[in-house]
C-alpha positions as CSV (number, residue, x, y, z in Angstrom):
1,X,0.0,0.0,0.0
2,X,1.4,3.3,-1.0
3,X,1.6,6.2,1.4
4,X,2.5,9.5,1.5
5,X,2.4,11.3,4.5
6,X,3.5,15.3,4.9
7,X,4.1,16.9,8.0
8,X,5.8,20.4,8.9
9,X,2.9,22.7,8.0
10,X,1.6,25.5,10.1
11,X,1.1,28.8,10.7
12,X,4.0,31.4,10.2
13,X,4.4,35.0,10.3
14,X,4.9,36.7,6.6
15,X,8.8,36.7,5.7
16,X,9.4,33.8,8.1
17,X,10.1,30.1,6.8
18,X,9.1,26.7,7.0
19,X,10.0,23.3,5.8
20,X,7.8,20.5,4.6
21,X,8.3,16.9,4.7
22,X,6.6,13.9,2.6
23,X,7.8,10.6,3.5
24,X,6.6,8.0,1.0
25,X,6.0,4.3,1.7
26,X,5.0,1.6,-0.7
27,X,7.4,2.8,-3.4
28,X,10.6,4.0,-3.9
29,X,10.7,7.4,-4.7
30,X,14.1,7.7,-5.8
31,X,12.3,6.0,-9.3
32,X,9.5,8.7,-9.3
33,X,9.4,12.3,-10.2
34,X,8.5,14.2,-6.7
35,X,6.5,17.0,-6.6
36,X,4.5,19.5,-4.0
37,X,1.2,20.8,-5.1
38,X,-0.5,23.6,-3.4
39,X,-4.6,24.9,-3.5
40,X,-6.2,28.0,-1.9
41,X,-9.6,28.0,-1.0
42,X,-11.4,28.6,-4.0
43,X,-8.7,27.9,-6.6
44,X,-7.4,25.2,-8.5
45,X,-4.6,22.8,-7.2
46,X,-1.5,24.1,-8.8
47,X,2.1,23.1,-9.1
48,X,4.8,24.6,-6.5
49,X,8.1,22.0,-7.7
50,X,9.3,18.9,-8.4
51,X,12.5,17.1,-9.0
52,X,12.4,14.5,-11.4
53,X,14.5,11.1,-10.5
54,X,17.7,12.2,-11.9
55,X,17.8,15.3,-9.5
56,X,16.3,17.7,-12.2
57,X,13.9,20.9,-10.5
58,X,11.7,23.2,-11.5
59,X,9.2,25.6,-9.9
60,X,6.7,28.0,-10.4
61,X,7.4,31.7,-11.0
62,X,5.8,32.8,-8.1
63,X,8.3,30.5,-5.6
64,X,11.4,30.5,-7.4
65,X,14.0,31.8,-5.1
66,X,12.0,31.0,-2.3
67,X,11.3,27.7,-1.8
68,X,13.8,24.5,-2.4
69,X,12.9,21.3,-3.3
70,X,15.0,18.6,-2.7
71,X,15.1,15.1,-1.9
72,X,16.9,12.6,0.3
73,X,16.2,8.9,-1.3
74,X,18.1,7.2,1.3
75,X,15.5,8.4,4.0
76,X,12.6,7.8,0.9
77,X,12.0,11.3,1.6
78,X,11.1,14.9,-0.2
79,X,11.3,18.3,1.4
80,X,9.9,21.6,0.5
81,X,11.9,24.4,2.3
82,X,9.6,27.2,1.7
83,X,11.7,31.1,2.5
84,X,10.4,34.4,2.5
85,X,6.3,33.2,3.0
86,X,4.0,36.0,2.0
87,X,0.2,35.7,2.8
88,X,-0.9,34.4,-0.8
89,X,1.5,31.4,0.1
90,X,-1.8,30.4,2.5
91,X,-2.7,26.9,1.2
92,X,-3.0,23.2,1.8
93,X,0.3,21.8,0.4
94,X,-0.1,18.2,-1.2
95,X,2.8,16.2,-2.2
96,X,2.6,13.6,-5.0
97,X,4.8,10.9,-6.5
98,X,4.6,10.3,-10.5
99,X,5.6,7.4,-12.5
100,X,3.9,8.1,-16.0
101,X,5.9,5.5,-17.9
102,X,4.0,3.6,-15.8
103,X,0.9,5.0,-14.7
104,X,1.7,5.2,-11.0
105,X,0.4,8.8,-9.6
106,X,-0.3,8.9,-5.6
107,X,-1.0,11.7,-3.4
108,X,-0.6,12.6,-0.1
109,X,-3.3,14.0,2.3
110,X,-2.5,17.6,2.6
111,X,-0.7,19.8,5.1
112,X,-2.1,23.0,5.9
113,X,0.5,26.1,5.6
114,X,-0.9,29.4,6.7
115,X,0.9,32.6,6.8
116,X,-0.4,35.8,8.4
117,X,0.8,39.4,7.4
């Protein structure tokens, strides 16, 4: 059975930082392209970053320079070190694990990340 599980959400003042966790069982992650996810209330799910399984990242515009995605495979684990939060940061952060070749796509259940300004 596949999980993943995210932890290190919260609330956090604007400019101040957090870091988000996804620790995947069930699959090996290292083989799947990572990603975190993010949706406001009221808006559509949207991408934040990923890193594909040879180490490649990419992010929206509206986080790059803030937040770092990066992974440790050893530990089957992803991260989301998220910098300089401004209020329209304010979502539920989802991680996700994708596999296309092979039709594998999971998701986690959500962590909550609220910043006040």
């Amino acid at each position: 059975q596949v999980q993943l599980v995210e932890s290190g959400g919260g609330l956090v003042q604007a400019g101040g930082s957090l870091r988000l966790s996804c620790a995947a069982s069930g699959i090996i992650s290292s083989l799947y392209t990572m990603g975190w996810y993010r949706q406001a209330p009221g808006k559509q799910r949207e991408l934040v970053a990923i890193v594909t399984s040879g180490g490649l990242t990419n992010y929206a515009a509206s986080v790059k320079g803030r937040f770092t995605i990066s992974r440790d495979n050893a530990k089957n684990t992803v991260y989301l070190q998220m910098n300089s939060l401004k209020s329209e940061d304010t979502a539920v952060y989802y991680c996700n694990a994708d596999q296309p070749k092979f039709g594998n796509n999971y998701w986690g259940q959500g962590t909550q990340v609220t910043v006040s300004s």
